[in-house]
N, CA, C and O of each residue as an XYZ file, in Angstrom:
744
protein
N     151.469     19.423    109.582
C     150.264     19.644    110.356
C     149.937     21.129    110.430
O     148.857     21.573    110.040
N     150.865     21.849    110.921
C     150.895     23.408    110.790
C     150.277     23.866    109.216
O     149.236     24.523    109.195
N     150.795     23.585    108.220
C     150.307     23.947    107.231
C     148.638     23.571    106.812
O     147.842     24.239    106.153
N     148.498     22.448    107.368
C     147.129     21.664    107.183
C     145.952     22.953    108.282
O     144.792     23.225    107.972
N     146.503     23.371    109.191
C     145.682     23.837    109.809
C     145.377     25.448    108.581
O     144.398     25.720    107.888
N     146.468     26.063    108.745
C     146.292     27.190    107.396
C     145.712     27.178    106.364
O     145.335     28.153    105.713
N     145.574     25.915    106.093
C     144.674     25.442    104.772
C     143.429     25.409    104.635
O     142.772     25.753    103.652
N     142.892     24.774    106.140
C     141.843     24.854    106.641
C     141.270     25.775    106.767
O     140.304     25.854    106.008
N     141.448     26.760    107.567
C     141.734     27.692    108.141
C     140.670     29.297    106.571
O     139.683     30.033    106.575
N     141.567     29.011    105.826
C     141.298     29.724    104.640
C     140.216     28.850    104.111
O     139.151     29.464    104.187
N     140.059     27.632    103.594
C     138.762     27.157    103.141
C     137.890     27.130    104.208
O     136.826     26.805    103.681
N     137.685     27.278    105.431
C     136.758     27.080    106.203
C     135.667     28.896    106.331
O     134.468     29.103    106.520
N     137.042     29.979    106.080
C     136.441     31.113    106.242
C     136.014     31.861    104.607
O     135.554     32.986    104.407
N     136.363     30.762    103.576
C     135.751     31.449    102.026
C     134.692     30.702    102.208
O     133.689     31.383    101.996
N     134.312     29.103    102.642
C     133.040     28.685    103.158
C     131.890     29.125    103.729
O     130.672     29.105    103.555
N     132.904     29.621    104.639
C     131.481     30.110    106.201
C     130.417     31.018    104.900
O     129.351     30.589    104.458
N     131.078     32.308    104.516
C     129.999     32.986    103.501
C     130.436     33.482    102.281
O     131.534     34.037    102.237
N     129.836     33.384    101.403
C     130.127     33.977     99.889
C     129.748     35.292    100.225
O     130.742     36.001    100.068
N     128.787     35.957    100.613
C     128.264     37.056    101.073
C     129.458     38.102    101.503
O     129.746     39.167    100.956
N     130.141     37.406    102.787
C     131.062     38.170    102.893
C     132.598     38.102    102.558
O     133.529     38.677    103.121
N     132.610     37.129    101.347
C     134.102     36.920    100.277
C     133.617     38.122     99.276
O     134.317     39.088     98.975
N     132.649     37.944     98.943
C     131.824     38.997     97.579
C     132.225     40.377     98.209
O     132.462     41.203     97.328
N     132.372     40.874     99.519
C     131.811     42.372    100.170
C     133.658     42.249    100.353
O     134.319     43.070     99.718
N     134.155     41.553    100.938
C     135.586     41.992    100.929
C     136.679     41.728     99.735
O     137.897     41.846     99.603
N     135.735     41.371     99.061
C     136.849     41.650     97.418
C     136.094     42.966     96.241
O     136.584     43.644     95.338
N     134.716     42.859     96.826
C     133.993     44.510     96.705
C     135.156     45.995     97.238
O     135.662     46.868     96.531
N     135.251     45.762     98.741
C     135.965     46.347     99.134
C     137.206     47.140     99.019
O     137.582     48.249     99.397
N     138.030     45.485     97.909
C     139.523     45.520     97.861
C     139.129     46.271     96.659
O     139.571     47.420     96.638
N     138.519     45.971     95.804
C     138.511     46.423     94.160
C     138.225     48.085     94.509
O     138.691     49.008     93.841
N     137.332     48.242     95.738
C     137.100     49.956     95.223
C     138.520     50.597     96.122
O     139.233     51.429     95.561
N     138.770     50.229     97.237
C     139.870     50.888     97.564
C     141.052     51.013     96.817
O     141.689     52.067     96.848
N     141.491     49.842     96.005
C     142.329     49.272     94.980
C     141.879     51.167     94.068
O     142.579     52.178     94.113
N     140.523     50.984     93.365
C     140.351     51.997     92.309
C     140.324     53.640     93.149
O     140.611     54.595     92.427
N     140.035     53.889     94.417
C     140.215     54.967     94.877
C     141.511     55.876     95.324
O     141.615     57.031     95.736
N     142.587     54.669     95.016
C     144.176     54.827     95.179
C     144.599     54.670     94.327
O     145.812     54.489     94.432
N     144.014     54.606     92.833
C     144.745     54.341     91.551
C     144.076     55.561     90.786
O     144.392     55.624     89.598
N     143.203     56.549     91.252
C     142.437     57.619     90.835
C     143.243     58.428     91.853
O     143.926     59.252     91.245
N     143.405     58.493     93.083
C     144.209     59.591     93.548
C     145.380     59.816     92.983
O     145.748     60.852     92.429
N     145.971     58.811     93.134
C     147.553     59.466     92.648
C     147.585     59.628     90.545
O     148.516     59.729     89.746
N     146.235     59.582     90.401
C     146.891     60.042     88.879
C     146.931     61.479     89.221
O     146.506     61.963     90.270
N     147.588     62.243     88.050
C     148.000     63.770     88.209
C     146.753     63.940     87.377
O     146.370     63.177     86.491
N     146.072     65.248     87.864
C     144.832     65.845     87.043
C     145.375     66.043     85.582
O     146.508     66.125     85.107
N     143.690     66.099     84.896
C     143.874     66.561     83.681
C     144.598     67.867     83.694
O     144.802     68.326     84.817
N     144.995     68.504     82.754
C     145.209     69.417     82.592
C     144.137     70.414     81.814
O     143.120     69.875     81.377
N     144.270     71.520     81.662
C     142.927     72.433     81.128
C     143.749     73.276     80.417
O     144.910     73.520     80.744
N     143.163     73.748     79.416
C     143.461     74.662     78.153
C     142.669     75.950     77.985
O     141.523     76.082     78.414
N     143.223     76.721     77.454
C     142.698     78.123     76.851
C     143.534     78.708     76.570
O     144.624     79.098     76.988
N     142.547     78.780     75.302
C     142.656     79.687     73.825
C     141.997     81.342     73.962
O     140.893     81.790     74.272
N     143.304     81.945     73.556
C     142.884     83.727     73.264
C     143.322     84.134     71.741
O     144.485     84.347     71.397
N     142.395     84.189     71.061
C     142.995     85.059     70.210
C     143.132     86.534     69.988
O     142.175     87.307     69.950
N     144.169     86.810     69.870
C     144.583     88.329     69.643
C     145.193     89.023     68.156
O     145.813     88.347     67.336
N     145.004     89.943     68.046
C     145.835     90.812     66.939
C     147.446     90.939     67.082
O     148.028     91.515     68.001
N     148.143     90.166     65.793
C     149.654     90.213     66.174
C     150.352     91.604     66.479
O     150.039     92.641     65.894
N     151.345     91.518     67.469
C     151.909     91.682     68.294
C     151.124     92.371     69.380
O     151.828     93.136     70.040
N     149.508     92.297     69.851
C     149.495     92.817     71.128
C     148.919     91.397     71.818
O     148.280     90.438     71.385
N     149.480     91.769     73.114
C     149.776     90.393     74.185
C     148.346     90.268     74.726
O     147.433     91.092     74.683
N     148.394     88.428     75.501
C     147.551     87.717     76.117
C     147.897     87.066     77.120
O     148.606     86.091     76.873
N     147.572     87.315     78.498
C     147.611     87.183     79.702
C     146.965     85.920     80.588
O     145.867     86.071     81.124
N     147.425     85.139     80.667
C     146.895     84.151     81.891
C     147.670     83.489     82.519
O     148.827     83.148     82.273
N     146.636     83.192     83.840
C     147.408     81.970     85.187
C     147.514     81.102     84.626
O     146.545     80.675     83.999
N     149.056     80.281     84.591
C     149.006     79.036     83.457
C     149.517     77.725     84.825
O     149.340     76.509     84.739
N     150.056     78.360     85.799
C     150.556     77.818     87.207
C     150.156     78.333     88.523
O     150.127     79.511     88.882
N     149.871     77.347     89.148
C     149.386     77.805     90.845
C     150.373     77.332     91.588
O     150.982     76.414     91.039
N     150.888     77.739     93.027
C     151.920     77.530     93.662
C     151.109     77.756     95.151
O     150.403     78.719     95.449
N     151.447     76.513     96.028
C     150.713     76.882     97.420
C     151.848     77.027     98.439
O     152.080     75.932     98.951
N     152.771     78.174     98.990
C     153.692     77.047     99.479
C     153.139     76.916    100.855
O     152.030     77.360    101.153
N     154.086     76.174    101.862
C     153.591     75.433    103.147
C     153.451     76.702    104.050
O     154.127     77.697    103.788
N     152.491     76.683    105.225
C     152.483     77.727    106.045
C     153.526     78.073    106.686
O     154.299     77.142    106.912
N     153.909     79.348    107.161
C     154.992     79.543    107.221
C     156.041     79.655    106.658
O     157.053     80.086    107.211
N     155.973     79.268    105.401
C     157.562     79.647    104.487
C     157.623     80.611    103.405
O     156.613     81.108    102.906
N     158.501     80.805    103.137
C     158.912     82.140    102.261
C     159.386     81.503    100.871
O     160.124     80.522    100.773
N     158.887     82.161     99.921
C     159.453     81.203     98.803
C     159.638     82.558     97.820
O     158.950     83.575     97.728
N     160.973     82.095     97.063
C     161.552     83.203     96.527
C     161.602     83.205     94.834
O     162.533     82.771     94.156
N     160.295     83.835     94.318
C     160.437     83.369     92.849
C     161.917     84.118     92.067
O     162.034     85.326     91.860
N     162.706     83.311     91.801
C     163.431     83.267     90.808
C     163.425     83.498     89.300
O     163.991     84.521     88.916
N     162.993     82.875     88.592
C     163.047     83.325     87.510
C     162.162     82.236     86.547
O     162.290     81.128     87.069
N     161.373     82.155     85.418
C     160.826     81.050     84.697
C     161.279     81.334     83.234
O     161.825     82.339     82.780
N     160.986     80.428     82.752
C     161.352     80.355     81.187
C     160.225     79.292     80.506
O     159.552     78.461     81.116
N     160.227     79.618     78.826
C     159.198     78.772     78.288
C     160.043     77.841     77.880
O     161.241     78.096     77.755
N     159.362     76.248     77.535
C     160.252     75.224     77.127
C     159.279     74.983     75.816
O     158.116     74.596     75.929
N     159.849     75.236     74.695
C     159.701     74.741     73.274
C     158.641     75.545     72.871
O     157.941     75.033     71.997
N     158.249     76.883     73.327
C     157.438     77.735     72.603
C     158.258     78.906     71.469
O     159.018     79.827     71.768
N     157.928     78.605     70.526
C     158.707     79.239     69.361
C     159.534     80.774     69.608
O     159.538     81.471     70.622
N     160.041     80.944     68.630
C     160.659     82.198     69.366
C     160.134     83.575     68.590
O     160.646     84.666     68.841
N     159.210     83.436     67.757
C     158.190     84.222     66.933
C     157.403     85.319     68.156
O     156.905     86.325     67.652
N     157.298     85.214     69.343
C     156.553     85.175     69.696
C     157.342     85.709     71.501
O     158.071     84.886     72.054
N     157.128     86.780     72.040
C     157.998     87.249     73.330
C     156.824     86.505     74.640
O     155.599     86.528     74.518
N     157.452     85.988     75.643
C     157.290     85.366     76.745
C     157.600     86.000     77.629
O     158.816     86.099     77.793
N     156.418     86.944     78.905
C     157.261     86.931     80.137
C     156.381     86.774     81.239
O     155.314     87.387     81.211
N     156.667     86.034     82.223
C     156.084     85.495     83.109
C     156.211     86.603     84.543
O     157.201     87.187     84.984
N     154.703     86.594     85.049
C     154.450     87.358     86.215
C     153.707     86.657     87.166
O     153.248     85.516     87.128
N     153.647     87.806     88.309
C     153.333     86.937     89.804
C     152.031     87.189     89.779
O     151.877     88.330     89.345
N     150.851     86.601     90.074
C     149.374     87.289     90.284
C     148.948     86.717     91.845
O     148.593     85.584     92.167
N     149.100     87.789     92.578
C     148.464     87.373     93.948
C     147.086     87.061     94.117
O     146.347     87.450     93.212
N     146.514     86.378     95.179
C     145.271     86.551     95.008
C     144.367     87.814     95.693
O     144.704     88.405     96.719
N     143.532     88.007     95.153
C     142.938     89.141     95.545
C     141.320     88.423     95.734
O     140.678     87.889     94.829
N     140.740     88.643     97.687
C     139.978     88.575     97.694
C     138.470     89.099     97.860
O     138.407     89.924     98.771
N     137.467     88.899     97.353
C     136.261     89.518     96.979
C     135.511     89.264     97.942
O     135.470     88.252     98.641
N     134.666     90.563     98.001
C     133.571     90.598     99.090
C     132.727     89.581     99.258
O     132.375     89.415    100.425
N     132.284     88.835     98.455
C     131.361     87.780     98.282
C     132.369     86.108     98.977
O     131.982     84.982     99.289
N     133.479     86.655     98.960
C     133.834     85.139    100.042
C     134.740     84.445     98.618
O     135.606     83.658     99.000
N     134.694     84.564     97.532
C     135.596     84.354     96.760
C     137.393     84.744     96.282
O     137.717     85.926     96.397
N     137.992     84.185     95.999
C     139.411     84.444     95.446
C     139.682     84.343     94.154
O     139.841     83.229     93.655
N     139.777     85.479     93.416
C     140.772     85.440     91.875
C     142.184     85.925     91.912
O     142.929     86.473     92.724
N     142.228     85.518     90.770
C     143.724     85.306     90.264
C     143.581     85.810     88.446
O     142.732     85.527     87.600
N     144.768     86.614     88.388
C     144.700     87.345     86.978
C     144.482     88.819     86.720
O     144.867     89.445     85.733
N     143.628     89.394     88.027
C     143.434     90.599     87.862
C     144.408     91.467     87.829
O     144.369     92.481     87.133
N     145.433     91.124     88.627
C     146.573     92.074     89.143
C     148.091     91.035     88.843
O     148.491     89.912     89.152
N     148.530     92.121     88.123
C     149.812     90.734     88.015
C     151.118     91.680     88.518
O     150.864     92.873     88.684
N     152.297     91.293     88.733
C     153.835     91.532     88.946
C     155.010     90.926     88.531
O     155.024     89.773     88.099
N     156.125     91.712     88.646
C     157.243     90.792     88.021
C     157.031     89.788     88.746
O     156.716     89.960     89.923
N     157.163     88.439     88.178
C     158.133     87.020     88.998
C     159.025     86.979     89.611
O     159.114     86.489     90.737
N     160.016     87.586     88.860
C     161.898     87.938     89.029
C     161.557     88.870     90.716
O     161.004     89.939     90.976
N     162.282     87.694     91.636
C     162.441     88.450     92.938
C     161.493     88.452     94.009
O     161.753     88.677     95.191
N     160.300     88.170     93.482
C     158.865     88.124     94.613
C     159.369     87.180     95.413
O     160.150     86.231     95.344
N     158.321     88.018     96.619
C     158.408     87.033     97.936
C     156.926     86.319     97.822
O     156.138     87.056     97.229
N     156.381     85.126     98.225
C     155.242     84.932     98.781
C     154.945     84.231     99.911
O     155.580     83.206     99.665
N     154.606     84.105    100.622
C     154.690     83.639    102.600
C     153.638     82.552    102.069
O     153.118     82.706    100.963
N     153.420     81.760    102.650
C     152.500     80.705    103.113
C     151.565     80.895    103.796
O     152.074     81.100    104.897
N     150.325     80.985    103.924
C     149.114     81.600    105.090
C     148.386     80.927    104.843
O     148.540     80.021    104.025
N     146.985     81.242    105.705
C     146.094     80.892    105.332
C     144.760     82.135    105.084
O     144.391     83.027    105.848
N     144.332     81.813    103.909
C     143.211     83.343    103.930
C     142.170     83.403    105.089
O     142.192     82.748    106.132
N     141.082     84.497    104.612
C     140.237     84.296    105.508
C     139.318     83.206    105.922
O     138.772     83.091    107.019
N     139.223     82.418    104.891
C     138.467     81.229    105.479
C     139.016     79.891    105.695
O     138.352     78.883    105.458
N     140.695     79.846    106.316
C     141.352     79.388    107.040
C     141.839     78.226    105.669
O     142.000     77.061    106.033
N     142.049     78.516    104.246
C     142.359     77.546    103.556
C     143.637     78.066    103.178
O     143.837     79.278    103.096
N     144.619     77.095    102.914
C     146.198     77.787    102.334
C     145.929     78.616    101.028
O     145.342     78.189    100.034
N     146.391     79.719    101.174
C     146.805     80.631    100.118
C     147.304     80.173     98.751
O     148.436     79.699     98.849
N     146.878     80.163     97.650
C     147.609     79.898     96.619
C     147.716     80.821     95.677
O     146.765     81.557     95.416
N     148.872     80.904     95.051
C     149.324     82.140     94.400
C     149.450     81.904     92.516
O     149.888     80.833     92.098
N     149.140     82.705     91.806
C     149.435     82.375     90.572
C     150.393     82.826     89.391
O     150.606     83.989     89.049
N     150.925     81.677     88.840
C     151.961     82.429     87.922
C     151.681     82.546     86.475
O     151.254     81.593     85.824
N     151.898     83.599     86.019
C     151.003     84.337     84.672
C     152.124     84.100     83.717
O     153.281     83.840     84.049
N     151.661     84.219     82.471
C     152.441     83.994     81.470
C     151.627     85.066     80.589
O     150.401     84.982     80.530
N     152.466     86.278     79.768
C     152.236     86.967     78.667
C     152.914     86.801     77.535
O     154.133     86.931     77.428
N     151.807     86.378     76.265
C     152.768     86.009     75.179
C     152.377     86.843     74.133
O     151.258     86.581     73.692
N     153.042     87.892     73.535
C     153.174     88.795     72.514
C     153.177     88.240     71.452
O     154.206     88.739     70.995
N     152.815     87.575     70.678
C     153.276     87.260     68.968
C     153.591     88.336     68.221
O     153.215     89.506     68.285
N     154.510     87.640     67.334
C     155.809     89.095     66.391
C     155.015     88.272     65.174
O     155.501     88.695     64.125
N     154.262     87.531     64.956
C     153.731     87.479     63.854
C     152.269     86.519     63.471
O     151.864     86.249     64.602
N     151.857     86.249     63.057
C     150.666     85.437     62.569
C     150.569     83.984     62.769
O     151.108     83.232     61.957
N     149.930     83.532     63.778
C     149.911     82.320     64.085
C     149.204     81.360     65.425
O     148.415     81.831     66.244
N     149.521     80.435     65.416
C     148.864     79.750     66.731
C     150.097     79.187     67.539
O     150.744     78.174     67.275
N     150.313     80.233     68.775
C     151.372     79.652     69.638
C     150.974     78.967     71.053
O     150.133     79.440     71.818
N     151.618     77.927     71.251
C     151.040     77.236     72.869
C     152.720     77.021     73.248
O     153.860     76.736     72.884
N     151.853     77.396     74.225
C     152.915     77.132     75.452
C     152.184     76.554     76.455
O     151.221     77.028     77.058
N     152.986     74.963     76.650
C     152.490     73.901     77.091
C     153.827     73.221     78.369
O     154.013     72.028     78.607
N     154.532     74.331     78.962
C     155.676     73.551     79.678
C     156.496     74.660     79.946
O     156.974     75.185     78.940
N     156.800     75.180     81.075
C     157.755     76.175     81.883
C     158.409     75.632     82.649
O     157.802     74.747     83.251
N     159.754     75.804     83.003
C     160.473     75.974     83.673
C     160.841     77.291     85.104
O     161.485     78.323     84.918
N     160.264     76.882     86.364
C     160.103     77.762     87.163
C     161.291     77.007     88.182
O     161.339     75.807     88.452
N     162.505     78.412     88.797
C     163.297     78.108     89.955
C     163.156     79.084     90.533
O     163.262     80.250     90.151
N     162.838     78.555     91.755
C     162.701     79.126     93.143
C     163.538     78.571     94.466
O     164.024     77.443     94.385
N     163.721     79.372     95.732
C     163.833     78.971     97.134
C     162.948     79.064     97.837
O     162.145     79.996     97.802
N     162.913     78.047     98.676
C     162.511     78.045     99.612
C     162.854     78.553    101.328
O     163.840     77.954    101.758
N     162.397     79.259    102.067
C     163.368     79.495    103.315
C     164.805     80.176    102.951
O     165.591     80.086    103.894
N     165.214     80.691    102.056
C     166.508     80.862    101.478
C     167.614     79.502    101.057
O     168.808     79.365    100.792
N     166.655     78.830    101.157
C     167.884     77.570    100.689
C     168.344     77.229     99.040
O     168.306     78.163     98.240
N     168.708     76.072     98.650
C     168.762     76.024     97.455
C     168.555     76.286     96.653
O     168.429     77.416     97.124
N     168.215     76.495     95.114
C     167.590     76.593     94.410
C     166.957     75.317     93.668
O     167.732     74.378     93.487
N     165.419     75.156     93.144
C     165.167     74.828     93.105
C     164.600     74.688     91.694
O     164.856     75.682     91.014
N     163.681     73.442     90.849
C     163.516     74.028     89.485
C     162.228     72.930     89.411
O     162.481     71.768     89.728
N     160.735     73.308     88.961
C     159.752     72.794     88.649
C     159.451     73.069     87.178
O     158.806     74.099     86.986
N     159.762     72.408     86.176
C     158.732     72.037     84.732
C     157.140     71.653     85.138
O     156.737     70.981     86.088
N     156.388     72.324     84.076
C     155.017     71.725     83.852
C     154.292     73.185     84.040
O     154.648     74.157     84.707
N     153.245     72.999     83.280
C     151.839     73.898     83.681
C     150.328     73.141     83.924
O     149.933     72.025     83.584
N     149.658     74.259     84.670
C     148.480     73.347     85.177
C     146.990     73.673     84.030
O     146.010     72.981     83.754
N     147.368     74.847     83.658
C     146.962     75.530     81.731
C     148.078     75.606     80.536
O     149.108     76.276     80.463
N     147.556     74.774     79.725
C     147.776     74.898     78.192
C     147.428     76.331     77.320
O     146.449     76.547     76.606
N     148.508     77.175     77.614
C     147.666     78.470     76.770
C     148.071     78.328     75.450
O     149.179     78.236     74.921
N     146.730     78.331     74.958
C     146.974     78.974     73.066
C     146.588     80.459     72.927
O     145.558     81.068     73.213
N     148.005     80.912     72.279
C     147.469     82.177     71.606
C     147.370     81.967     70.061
O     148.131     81.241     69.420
N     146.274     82.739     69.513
C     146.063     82.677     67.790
C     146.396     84.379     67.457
O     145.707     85.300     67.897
N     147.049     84.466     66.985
C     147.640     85.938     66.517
C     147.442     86.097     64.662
O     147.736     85.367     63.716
N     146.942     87.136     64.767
C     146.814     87.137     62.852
C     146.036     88.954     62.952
O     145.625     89.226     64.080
N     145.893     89.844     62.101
C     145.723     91.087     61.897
C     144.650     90.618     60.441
O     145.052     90.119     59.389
N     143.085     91.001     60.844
C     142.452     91.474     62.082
C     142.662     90.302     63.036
O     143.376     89.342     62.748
N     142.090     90.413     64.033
C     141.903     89.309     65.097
C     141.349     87.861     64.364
O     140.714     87.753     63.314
N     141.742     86.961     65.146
C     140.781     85.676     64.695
C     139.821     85.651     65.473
O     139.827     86.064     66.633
N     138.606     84.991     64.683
C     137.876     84.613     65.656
C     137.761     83.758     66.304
O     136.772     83.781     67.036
N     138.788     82.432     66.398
C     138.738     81.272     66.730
C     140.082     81.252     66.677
O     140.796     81.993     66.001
N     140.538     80.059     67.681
C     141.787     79.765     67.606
C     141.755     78.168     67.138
O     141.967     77.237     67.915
N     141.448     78.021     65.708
C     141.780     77.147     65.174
C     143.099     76.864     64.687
O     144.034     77.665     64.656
N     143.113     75.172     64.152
C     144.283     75.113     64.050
C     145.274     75.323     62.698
O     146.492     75.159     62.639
N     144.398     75.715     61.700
C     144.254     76.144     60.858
C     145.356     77.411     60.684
O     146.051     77.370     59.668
N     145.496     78.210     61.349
C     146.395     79.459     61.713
C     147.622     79.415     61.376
O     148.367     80.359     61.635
């Protein structure tokens, strides 16, 4: 009998309206797709510099926010599977902000090895995020990417810690004169 009523119960309320079976499986499908779009991890974004071999090319290839209030202690990074043709060294780029109400990153860079960076919030009360630069020298003629670092840090002085990945794909194209393109061709 109990079950008979449950039965009911459900055919009596997909009955009452199609109208509103249609709007709450509307519902389920977009919340369903608005939680299956959040948690994917963003694309990632690329850029290409080409330069004249052996003088270097500079960019934010990682952003780091840490939590307000904490101290985070860059340690040290390394490239994972970028050739060895080619010298790697990674720096700190704070942000530096502009009169116009904006924040860049890239202008000003520092060692990695040893920086402190605090957690805040800037002037227009959003968390601080800081960027980590990568300079890659080529020792000879070619198209190098570096697509994956290895960054360890502390937090608060505790452990050490170790994050793979970048949030930029940098290509450098190196060849004497310059290229004009960083095709793949190189």
């Amino acid at each position: 009998m109990h079950s008979m009523k449950l039965n009911y119960a459900i055919r009596s309320t997909v009955s009452l309206s199609a109208v509103q079976a249609i709007a709450i499986l509307l519902a389920a499908v977009t919340m369903f797709s608005i939680i299956a779009c959040s948690n994917e991890p963003p694309e990632r974004s690329s850029l290409s510099i080409p330069v004249e071999t052996g003088q270097p090319a500079t960019t934010v290839i990682y952003w780091i926010t840490p939590d307000i209030g904490d101290t985070v202690e860059l340690l040290s990074a390394e490239a994972i599977g970028l050739s060895e043709v080619s010298d790697v060294r990674f720096l700190l780029s704070r942000p530096i902000d502009k009169p116009n109400g904006g924040t860049v990153w890239g202008e000003s860079y520092e060692s990695l090895s040893g920086a402190l960076i605090t957690g805040e919030l800037d002037t227009r009360g959003i968390e601080r995020s800081f960027g980590i630069g990568a300079e890659i020298r080529p020792n000879q003629a070619g198209r190098f990417v570096l697509d994956d670092i290895r960054l360890r840090y502390r937090v608060n002085g505790g452990r050490t810690k170790v994050h793979s990945g970048v949030d930029v794909e940098f290509v450098v194209c190196a060849d004497s004169p310059i290229p004009e393109t960083c095709d793949s061709d190189l």
